[in-house]
SEKOL-493793 format. One record per residue (C-alpha): residue number from 1; x, y, z; residue in three letters. Coordinates in nm, 4 decimals, always signed. Each point is the difference from the previous one (the first is absolute). Layout:
SEKOL-493793
     i          x          y          z    aa
   NUM          X          Y          Z   ALA
...
END
This chain:
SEKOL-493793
     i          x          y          z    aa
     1    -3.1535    -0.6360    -2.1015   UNK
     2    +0.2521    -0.2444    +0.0555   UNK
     3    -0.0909    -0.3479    -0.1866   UNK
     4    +0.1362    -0.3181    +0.0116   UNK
     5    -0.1841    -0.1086    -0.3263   UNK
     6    +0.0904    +0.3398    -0.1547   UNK
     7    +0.2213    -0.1184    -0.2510   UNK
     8    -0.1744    -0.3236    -0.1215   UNK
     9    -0.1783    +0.0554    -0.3685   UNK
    10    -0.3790    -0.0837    +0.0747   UNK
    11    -0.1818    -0.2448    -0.2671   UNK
    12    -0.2024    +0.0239    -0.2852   UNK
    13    -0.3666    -0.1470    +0.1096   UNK
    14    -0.1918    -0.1260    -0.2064   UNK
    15    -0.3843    +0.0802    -0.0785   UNK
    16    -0.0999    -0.3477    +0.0949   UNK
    17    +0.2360    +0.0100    +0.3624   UNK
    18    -0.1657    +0.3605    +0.0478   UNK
    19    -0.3203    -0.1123    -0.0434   UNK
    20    +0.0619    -0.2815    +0.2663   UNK
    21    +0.1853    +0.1933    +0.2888   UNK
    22    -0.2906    +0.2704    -0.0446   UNK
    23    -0.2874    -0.2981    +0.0673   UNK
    24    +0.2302    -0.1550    +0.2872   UNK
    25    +0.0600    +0.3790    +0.1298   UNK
    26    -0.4194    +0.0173    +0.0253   UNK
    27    +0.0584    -0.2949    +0.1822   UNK
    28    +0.2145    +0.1293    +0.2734   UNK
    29    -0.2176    +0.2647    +0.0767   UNK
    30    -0.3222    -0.2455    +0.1227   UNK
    31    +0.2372    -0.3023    +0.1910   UNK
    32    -0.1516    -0.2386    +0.1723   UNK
    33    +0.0891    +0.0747    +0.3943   UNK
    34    +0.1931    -0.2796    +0.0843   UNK
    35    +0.2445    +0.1124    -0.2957   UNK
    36    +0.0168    +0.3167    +0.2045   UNK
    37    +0.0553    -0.1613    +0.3193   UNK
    38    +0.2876    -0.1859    -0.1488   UNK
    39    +0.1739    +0.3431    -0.1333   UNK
    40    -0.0271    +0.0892    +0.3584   UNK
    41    +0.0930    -0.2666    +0.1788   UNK
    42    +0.2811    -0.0613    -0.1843   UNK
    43    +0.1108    +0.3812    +0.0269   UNK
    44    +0.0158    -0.0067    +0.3909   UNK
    45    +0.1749    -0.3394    +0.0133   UNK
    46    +0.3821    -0.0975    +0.1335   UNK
    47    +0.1892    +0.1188    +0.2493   UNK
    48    +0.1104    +0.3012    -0.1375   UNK
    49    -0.3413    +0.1119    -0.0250   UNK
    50    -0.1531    -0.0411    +0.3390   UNK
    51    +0.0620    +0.3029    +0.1479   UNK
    52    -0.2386    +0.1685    -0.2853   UNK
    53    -0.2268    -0.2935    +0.0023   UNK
    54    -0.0137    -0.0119    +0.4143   UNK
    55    -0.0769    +0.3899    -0.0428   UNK
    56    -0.3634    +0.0633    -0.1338   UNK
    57    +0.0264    +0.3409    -0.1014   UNK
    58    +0.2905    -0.1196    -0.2132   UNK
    59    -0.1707    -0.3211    -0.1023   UNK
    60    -0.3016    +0.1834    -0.1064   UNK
    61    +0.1978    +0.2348    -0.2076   UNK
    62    +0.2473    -0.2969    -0.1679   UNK
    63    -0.3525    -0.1268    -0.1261   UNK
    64    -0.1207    +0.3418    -0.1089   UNK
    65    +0.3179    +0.0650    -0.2320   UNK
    66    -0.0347    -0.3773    -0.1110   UNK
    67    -0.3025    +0.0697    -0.1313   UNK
    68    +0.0732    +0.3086    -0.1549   UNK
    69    +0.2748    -0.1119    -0.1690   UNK
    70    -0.1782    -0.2844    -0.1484   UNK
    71    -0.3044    +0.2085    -0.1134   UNK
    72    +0.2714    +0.2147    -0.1305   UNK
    73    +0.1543    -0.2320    -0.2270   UNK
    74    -0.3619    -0.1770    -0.1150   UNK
    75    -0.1004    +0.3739    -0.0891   UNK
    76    +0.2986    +0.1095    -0.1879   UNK
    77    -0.0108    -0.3432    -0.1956   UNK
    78    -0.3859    +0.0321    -0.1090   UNK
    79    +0.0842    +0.3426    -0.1117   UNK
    80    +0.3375    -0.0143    -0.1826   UNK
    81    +0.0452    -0.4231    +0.0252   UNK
    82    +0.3437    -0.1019    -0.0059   UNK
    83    +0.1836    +0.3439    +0.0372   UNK
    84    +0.2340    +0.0239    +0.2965   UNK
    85    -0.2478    +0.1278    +0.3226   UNK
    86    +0.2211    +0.3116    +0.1998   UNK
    87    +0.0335    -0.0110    +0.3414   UNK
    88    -0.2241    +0.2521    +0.1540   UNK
    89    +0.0031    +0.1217    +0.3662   UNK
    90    -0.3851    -0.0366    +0.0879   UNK
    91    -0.1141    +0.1686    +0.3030   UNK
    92    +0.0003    -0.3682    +0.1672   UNK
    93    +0.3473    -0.0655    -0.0909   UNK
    94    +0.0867    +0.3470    +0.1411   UNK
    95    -0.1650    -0.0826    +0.3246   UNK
    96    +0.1024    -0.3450    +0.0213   UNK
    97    +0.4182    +0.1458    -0.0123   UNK
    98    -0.1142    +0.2754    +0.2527   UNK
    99    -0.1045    -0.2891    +0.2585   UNK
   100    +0.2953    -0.2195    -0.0853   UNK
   101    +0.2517    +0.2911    +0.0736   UNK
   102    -0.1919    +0.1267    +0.2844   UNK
   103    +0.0214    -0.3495    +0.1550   UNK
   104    +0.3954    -0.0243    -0.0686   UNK
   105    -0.0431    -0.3006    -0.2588   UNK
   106    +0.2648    +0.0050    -0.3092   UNK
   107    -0.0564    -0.0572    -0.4058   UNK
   108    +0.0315    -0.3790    +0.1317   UNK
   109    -0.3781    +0.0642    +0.1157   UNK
   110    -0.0483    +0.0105    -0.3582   UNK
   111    +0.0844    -0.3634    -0.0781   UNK
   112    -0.4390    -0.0244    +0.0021   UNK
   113    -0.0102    +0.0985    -0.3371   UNK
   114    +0.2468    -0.2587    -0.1153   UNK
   115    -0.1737    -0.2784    +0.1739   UNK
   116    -0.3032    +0.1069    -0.1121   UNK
   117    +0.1011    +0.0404    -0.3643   UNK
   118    +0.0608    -0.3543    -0.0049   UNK
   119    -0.3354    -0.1390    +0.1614   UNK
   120    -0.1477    +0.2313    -0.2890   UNK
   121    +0.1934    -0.1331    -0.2666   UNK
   122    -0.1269    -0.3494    +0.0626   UNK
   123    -0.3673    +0.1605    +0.0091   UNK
   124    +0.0648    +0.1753    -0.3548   UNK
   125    +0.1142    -0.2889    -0.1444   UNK
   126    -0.3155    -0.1713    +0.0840   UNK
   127    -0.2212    +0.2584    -0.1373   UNK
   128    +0.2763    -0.0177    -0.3112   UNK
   129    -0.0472    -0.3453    -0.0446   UNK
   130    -0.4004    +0.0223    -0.0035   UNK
   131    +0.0096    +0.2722    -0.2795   UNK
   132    +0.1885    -0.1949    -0.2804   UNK
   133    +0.1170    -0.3383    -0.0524   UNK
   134    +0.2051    +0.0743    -0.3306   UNK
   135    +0.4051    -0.0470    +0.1257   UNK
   136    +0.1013    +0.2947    -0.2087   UNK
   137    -0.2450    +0.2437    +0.1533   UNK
   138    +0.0229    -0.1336    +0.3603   UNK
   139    +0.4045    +0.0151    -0.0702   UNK
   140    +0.0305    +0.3875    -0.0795   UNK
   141    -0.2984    +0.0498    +0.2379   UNK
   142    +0.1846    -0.1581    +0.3036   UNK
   143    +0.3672    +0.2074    -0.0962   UNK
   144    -0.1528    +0.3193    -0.0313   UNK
   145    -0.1971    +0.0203    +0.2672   UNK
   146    +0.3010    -0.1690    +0.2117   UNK
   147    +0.2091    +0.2659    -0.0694   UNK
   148    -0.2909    +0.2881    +0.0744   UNK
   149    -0.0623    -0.1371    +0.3222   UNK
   150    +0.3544    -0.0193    +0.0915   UNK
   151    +0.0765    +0.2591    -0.1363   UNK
   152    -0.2777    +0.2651    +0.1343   UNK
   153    +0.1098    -0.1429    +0.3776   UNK
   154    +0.3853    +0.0397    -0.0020   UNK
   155    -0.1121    +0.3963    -0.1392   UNK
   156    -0.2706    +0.0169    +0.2992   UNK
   157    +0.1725    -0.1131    +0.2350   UNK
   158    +0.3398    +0.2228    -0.1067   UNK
   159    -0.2917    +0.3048    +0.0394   UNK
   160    -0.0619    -0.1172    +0.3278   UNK
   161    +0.3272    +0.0028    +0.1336   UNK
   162    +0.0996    +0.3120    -0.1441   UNK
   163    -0.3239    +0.1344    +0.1955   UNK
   164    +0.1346    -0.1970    +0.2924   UNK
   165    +0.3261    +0.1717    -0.0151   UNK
   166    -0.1792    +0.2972    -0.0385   UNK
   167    -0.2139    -0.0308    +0.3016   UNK
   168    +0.2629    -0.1079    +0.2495   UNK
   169    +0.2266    +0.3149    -0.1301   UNK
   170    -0.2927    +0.2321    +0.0777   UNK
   171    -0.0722    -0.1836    +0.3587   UNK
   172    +0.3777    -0.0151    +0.0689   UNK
   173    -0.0442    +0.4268    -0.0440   UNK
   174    -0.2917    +0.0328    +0.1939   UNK
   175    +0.1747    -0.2394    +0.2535   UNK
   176    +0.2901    +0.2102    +0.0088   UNK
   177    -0.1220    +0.3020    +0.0084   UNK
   178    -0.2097    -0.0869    +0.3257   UNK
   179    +0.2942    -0.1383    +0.1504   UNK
   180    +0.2308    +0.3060    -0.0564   UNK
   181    -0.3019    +0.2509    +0.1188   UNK
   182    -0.0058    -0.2345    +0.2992   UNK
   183    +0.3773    -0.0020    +0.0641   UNK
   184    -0.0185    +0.3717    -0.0276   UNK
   185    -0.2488    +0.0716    +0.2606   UNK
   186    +0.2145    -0.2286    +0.2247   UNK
   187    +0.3199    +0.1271    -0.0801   UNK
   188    -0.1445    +0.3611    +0.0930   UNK
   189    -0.1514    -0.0992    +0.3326   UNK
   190    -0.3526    +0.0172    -0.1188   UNK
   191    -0.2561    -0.1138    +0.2555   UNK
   192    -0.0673    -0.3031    -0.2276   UNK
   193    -0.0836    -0.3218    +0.1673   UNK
   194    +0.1965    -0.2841    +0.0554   UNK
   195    -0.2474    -0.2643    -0.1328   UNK
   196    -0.1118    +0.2497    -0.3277   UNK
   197    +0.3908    +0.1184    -0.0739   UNK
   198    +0.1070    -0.3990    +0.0300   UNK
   199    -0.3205    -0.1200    -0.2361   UNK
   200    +0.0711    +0.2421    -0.2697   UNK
   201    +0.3960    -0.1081    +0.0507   UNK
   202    -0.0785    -0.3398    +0.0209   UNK
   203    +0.2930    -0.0105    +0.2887   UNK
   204    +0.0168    +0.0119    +0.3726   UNK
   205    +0.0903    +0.3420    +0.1739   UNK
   206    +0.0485    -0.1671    +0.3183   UNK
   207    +0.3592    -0.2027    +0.0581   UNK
   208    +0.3379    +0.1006    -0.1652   UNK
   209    +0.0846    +0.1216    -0.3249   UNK
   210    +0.3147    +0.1048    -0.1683   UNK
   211    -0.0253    +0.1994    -0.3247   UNK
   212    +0.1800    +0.0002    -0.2923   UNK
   213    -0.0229    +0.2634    -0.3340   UNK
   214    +0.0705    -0.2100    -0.3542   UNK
   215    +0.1225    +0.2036    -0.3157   UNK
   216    +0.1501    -0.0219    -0.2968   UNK
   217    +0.1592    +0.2604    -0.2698   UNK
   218    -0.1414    -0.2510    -0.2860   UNK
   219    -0.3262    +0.1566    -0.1358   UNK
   220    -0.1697    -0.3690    -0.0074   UNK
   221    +0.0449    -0.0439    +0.3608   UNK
   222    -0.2685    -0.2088    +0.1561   UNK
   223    +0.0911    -0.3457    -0.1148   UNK
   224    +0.3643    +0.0640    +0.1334   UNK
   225    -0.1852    +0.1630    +0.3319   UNK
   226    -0.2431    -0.3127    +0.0572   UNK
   227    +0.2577    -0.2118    -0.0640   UNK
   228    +0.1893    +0.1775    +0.2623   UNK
   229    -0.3231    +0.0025    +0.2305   UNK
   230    +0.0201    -0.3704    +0.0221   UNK
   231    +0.3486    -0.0296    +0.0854   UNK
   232    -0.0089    +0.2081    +0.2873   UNK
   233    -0.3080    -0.1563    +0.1127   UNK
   234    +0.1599    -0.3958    -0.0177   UNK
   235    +0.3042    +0.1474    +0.1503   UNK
   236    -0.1631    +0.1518    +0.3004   UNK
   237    -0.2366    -0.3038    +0.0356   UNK
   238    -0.3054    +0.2018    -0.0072   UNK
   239    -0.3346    -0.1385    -0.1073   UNK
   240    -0.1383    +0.2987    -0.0751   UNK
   241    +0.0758    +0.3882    -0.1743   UNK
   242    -0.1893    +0.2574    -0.0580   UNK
   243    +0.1604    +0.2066    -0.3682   UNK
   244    -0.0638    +0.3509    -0.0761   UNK
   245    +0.0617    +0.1380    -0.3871   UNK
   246    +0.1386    +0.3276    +0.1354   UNK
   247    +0.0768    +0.0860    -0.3794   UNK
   248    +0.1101    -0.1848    -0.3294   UNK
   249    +0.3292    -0.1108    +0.1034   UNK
   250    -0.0509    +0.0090    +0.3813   UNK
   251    -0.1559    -0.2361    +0.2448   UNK
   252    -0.0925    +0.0474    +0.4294   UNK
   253    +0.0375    -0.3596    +0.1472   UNK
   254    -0.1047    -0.0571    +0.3713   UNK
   255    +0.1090    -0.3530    +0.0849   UNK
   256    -0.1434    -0.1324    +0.3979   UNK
   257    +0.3249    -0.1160    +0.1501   UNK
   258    +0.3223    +0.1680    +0.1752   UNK
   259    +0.2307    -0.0410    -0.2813   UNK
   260    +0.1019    -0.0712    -0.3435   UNK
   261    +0.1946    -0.2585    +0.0530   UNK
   262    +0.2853    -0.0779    -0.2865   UNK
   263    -0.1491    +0.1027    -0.3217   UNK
   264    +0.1882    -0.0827    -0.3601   UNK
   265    -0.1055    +0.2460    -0.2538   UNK
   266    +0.3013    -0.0781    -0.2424   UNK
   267    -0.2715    -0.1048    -0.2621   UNK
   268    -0.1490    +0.3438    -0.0127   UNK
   269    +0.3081    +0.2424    -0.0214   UNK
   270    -0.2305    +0.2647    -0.0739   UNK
   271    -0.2278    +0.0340    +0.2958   UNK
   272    +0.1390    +0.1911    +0.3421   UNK
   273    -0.1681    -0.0549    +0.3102   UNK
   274    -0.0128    +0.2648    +0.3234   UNK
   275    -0.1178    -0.1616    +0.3394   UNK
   276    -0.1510    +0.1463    +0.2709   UNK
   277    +0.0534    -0.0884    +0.3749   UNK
   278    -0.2480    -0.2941    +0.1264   UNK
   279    -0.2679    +0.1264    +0.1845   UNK
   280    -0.3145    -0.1185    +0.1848   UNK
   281    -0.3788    +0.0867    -0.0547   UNK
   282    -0.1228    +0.2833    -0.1843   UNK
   283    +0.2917    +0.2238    +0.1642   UNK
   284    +0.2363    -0.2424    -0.1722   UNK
   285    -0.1686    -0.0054    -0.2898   UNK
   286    +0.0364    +0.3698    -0.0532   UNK
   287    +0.3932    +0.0299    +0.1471   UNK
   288    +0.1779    -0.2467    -0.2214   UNK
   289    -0.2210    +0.1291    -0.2953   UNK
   290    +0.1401    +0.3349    +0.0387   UNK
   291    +0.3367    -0.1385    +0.0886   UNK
   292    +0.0082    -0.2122    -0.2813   UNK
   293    -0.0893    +0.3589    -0.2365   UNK
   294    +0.2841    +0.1689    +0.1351   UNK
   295    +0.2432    -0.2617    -0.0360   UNK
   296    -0.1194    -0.0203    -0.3684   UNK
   297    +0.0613    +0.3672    -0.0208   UNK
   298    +0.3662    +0.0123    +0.1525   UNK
   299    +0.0920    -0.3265    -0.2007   UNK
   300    -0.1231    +0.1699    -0.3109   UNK
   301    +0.1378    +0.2990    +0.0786   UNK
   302    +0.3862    -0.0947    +0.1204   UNK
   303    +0.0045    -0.2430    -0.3341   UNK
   304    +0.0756    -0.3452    +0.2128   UNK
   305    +0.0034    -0.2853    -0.2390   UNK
   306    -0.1349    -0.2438    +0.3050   UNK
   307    -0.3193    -0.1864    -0.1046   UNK
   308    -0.0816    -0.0124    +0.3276   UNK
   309    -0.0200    +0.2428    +0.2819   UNK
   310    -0.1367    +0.0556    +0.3022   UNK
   311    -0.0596    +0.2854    +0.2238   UNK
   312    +0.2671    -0.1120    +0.2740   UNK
   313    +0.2512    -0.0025    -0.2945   UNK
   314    -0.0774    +0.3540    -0.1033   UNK
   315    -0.0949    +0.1923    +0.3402   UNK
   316    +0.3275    +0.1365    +0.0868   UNK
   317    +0.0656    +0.0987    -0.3677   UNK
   318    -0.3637    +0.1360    -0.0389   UNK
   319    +0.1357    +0.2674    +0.3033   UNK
   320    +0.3038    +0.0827    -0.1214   UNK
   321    -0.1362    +0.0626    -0.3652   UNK
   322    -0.3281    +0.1869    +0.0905   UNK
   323    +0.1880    +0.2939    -0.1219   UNK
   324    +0.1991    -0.1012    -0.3058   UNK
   325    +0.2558    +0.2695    -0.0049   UNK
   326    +0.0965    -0.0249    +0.3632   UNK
   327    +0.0148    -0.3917    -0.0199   UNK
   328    +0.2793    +0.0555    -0.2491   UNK
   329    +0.1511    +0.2177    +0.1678   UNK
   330    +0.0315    -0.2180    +0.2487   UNK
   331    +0.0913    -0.2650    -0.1788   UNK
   332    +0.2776    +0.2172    -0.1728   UNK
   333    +0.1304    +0.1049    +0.3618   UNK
   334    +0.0309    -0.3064    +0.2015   UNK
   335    +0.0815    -0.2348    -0.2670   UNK
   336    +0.2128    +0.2624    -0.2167   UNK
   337    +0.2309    -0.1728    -0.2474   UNK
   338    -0.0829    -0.3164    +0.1617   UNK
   339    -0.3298    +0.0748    -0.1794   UNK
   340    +0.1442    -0.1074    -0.3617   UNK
   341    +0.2735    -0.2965    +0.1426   UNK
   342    +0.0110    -0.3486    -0.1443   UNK
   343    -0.3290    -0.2078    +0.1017   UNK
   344    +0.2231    -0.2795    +0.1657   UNK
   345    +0.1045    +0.2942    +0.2291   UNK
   346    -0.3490    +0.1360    +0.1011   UNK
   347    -0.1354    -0.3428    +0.0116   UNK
   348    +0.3116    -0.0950    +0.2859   UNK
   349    -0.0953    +0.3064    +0.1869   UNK
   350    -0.3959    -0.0645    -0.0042   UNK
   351    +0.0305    -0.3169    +0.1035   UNK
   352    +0.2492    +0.0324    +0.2495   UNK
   353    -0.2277    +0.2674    +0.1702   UNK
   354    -0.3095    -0.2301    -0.0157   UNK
   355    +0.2210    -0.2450    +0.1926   UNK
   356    +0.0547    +0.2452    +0.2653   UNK
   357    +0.3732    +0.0610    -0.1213   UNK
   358    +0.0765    -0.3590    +0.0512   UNK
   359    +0.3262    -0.0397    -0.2430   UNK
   360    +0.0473    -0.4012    +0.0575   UNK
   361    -0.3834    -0.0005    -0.0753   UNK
   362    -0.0291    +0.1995    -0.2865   UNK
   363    +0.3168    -0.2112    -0.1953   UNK
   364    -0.2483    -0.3290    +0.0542   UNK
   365    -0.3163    +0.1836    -0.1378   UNK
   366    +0.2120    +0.1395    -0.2615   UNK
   367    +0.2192    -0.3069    -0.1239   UNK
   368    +0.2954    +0.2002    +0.0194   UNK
   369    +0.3375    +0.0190    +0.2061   UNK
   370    -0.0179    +0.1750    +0.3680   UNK
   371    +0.3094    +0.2068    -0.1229   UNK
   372    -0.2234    +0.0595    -0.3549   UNK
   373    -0.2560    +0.2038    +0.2407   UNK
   374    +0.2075    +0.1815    +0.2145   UNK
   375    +0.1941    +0.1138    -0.3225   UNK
   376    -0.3533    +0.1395    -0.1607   UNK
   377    -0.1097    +0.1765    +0.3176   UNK
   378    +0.3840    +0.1695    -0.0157   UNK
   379    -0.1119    +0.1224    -0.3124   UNK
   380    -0.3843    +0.1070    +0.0842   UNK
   381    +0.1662    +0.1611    +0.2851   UNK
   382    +0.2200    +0.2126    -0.1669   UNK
   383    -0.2720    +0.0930    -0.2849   UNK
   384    -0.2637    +0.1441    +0.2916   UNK
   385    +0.0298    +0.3765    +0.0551   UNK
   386    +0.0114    -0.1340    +0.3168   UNK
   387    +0.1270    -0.2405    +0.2478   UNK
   388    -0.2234    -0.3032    -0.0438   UNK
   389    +0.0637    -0.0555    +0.4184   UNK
   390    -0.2095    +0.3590    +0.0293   UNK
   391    -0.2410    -0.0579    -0.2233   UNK
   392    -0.1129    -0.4013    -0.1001   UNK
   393    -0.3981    +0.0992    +0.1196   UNK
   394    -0.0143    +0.2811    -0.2802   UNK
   395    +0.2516    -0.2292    -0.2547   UNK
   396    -0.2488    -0.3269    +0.0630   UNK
   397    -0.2948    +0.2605    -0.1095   UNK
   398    +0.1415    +0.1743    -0.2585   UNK
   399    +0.1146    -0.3625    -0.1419   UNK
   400    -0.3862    -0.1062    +0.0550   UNK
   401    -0.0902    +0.2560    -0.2307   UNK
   402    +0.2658    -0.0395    -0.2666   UNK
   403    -0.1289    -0.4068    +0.0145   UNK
   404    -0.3583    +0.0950    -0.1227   UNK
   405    +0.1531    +0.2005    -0.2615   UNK
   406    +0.2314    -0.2166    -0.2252   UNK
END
């Protein structure tokens, strides 16, 4: 187990020091009840404390593990006095981290132990100073007992959080696991109800929704995914989100708005995201889930290199390349050589069709000369098979297509 006193080189006790920590250890174990009362108070004190203290099941189990602790360390001292006590996970210390976690408190619900290991330092030294008076003895008695007391803390409560961490890995599974049996059912049209599907979510049903499917190619995905998670969720303004681990390196977001407003996910070149159509009540919830699937499947599938897409972007494409073979050979018949022209040219001609063939227009959106434009669409017109007059519907879909695959 990890240590923070691991390295350190313990001391060399002396049969005199031994002899005293074992009579103050015997000590321990028969306090007076105000000295206990003190431990405890002090324990459950400050503000970072209250919501344990303010909790009695928590309270009552911060003073169980107090105890133990300290009838650990008395025990361990009387029988091998001086030796460095282990940390041990007592069945009150593993109760005491399944409460915390269960009540969504942190490792900084921990910081009893510390306060408490000073309100029983100043009661040790008491006891130290009533077994000798000699400044030699009372010297090595107060360092090594210092440095057990410290040390046998910072171990416990390293064994603590690691059980913490534990416990909140194992709920955040269970958690899961619930929520994606729950999505399930309601993605299938399962006569769930609203109020059971939406507690076991922990999201409304009712209102809108627009879904969104996270993933990533990188194998240690989910810090990239979260991070991704909360960047949609700022950028769309929305307060709440319900997340879904589809599978290691894919995520099912449901966000409660009508958009995604203007996301930047420069900082995470890694992760792609596929939206889904916004939608309202359970209805929507379903539609721009399985919208948002099948743009992830076309976008994966055509190769785009666009971090972002949505289903609008993709619909027409998603037709046209249903069948792959006959979307290129349509591709390869409307467009023909035009197909494999300079990007400048292809770019003039998309855009110039977007702006309903408006030549002054597309110059402006294009930063280039009016004469510039009308010289590329020469060109693009004389690469088609045919006239671009006869055929600009087919060339503007066939140009759609070739977009989502560069």
């Amino acid at each position: 187990m990890h240590n923070v006193h691991m390295d350190i080189e313990w001391p060399q006790v002396s049969a005199r020091t031994k002899e005293l920590i074992r009579a103050g250890a015997q000590l321990i174990l028969d306090p007076p009840e105000p000295w206990v009362e003190q431990l405890h108070e002090a324990s459950l004190s400050g503000a970072r404390m209250r919501a344990v203290a303010e909790d009695p099941v928590l309270a009552a189990g911060t003073r169980r593990t107090n105890w133990a602790n300290t009838s650990r360390w008395a025990l361990h001292n009387i029988d091998s006095p001086g030796e460095r006590v282990p940390a041990q996970l007592t069945p009150e210390i593993m109760l005491a981290t399944h409460d915390l976690v269960r009540r969504g408190l942190d490792e900084a619900s921990l910081d009893a132990f510390r306060t408490a290991q000073s309100v029983a330092w100043r009661l040790w030294m008491d006891i130290c100073f009533g077994l000798t008076t000699d400044p030699a003895e009372l010297r090595e008695l107060l360092d090594v007992t210092s440095l057990s007391i410290s040390t046998f803390i910072d171990d416990t409560v390293t064994a603590m959080s690691e059980q913490m961490r534990a416990e909140r890995e194992e709920l955040a599974r269970g958690t899961h696991a619930r929520r994606r049996e729950a999505v399930t059912l309601v993605l299938e049209g399962a006569p769930i109800p609203s109020a059971r599907a939406e507690a076991q979510l922990g999201y409304r049903l009712a209102g809108p929704h627009i879904s969104v499917v996270l993933w990533s190619a990188t194998p240690d995905a989910a810090p990239d995914l979260e991070a991704a998670a909360d960047i949609l969720a700022r950028s769309a303004e929305a307060t709440t989100r319900l997340t879904v681990t589809a599978s290691a390196t894919s995520w099912w977001l449901w966000l409660p708005v009508d958009g995604l407003g203007a996301p930047d996910l420069s900082s995470l070149p890694d992760v792609r995201v596929s939206a889904g159509r916004p939608g309202t009540d359970v209805d929507g919830f379903r539609s721009s889930h399985f919208q948002a699937m099948t743009t992830q499947r076309r976008h994966a599938r055509l190769g785009a290199t666009r971090q972002i897409v949505h289903y609008d972007d993709i619909r027409l494409v998603s037709l046209l390349t249903s069948d792959t073979a006959a979307g290129d050979d349509f591709v390869t018949d409307t467009l023909g050589d035009l197909a494999d022209a300079d990007p400048d040219l292809i770019e003039t001609l998309r855009t110039w069709i977007r702006l309903q063939c408006n030549t002054s227009r597309t110059a402006e959106v294009l930063y280039t000369h009016r004469n510039t434009v009308i010289r590329r669409l020469d060109r693009a017109d004389d690469l088609l098979p045919r006239p671009l007059a006869d055929t600009v519907v087919d060339v503007a879909a066939a140009l759609e297509v070739l977009r989502w695959r560069e």
